[in-house]
C-alpha positions as CSV (number, residue, x, y, z in Angstrom):
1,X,57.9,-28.8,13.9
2,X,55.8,-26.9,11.9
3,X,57.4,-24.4,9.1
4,X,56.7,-20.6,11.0
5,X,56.4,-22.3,14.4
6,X,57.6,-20.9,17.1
7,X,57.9,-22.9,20.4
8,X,57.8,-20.9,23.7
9,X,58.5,-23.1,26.9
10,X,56.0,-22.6,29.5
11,X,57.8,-21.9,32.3
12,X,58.7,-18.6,30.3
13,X,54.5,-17.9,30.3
14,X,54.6,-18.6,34.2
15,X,53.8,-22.1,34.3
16,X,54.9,-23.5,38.1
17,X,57.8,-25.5,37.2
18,X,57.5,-28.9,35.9
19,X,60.0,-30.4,38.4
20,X,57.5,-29.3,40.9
21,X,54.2,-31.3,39.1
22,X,53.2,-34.1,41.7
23,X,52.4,-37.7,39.8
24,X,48.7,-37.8,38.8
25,X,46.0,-41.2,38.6
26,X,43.6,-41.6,35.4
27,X,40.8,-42.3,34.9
28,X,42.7,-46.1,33.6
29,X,44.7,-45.9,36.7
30,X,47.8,-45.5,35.0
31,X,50.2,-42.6,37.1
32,X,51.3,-39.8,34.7
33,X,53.2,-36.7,35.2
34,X,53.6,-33.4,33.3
35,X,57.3,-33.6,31.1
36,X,56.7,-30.3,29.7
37,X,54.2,-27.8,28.0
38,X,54.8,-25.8,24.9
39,X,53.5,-22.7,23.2
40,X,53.0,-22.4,19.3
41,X,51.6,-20.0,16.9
42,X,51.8,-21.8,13.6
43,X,52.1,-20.0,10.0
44,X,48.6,-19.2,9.2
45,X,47.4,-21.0,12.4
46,X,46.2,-19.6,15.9
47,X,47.3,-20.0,19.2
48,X,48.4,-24.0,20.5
49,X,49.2,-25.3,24.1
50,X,50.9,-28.5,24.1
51,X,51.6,-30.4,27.6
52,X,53.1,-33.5,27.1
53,X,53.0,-36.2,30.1
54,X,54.8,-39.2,30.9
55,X,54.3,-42.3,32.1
56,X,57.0,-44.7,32.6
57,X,54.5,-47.7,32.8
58,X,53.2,-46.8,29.2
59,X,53.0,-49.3,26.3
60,X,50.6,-48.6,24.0
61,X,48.9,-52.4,24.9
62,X,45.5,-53.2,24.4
63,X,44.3,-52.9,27.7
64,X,46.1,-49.3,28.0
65,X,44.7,-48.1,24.4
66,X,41.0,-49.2,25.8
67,X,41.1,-46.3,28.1
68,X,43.2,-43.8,25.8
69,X,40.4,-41.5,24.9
70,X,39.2,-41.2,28.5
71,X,42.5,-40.6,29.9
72,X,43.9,-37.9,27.1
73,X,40.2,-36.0,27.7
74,X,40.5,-36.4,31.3
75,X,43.9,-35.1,31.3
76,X,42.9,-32.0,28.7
77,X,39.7,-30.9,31.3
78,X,40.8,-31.6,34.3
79,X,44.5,-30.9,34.2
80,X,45.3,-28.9,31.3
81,X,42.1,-26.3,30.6
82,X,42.2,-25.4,34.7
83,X,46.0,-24.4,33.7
84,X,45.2,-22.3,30.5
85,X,41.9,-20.3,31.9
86,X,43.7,-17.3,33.5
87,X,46.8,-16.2,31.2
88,X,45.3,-14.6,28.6
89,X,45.0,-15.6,25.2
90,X,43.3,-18.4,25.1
91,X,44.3,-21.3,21.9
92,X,42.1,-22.5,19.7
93,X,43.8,-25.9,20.3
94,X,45.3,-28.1,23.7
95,X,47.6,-31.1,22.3
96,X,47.7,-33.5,25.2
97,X,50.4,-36.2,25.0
98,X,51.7,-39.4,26.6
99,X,54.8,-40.9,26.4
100,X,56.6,-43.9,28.4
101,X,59.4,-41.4,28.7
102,X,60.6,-38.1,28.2
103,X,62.1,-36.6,24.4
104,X,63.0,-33.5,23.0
105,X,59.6,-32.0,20.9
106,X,59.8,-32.5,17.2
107,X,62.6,-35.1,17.4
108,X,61.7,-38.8,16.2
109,X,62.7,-41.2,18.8
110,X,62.4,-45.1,17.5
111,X,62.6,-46.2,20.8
112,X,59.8,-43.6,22.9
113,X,56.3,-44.9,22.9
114,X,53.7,-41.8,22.5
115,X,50.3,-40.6,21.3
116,X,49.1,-37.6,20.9
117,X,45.5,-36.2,20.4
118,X,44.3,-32.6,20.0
119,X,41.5,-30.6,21.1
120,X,39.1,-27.7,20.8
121,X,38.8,-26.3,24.1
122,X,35.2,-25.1,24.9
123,X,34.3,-24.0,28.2
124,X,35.2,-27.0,30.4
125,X,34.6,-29.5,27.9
126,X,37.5,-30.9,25.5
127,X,36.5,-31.5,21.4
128,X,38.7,-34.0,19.8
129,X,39.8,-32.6,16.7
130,X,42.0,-33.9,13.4
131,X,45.1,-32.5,12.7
C-alpha cells in the first residue's frame, strides 16, 4: 500500500454489496465477478477507485492475455464508470483488476494470478495510464 494511503471499503461509500454482484461475460468470454472495490487518497495524490474482479477460470495464458486490454477497458466503462458517476467526488484514476481468486489488497500472494491496469476516467471513455 501506498505510504499516506488510506483504504475505505466500498460498501462504507454505499456500494450494493459485493455478495449481491451477479457473474458478468467479457468481451473474451471469460465470466468475472466483482471481489471488492476500494477507496484511496494517496499522499500527494488525488482521489482512486479500485474494483478488483475475479475469475476463477483466470491464467494469465496467451489466449486469455490476447484479450486483456479489451476486457480490463470493458470492465472500467461498462461496469465500473456507471458505478462511480453519481457519488460525488469523482477520482482522477479507476484501477480495474483480475485475479483467478480472491486476496487481501496489498498482500503478495505467490500463488494468486492477477493484473492490474489503471485508468483516466473521461466521460464514458477509459485512458490507460502508467503508474
Amino acid at each position: 500500500m501506498m505510504r499516506g494511503a488510506v483504504i475505505v471499503p466500498a460498501l462504507v461509500l454505499g456500494f450494493a454489496a459485493v455478495a449481491q454482484e451477479e457473474a458478468l461475460r467479457l468481451p473474451s468470454g471469460l465470466m468475472v465477478r466483482l471481489h471488492e472495490v476500494l477507496t484511496d487518497r494517496p499522499e500527494g495524490g488525488g482521489l482512486i477507485y479500485r474494483f478488483r474482479y475475479v475469475a476463477e477460470a483466470f491464467d494469465a495464458g496467451p489466449a486469455q492475455l490476447a484479450s486483456l486490454d479489451d476486457d480490463l477497458v470493458w470492465l472500467c466503462e461498462t461496469h465500473a464508470l456507471p458505478r462511480i458517476s453519481n457519488i460525488g467526488p469523482q477520482p482522477g484514476q479507476v484501477v480495474i483488476s483480475l485475479a483467478d481468486r480472491e486476496s487481501l489488497f496489498g498482500v503478495y500472494a505467490s500463488d494468486v494470478i492477477q493484473v492490474f491496469l489503471a485508468y483516466r476516467p473521461a466521460g464514458e471513455d477509459c485512458i490507460e495510464e502508467m503508474f
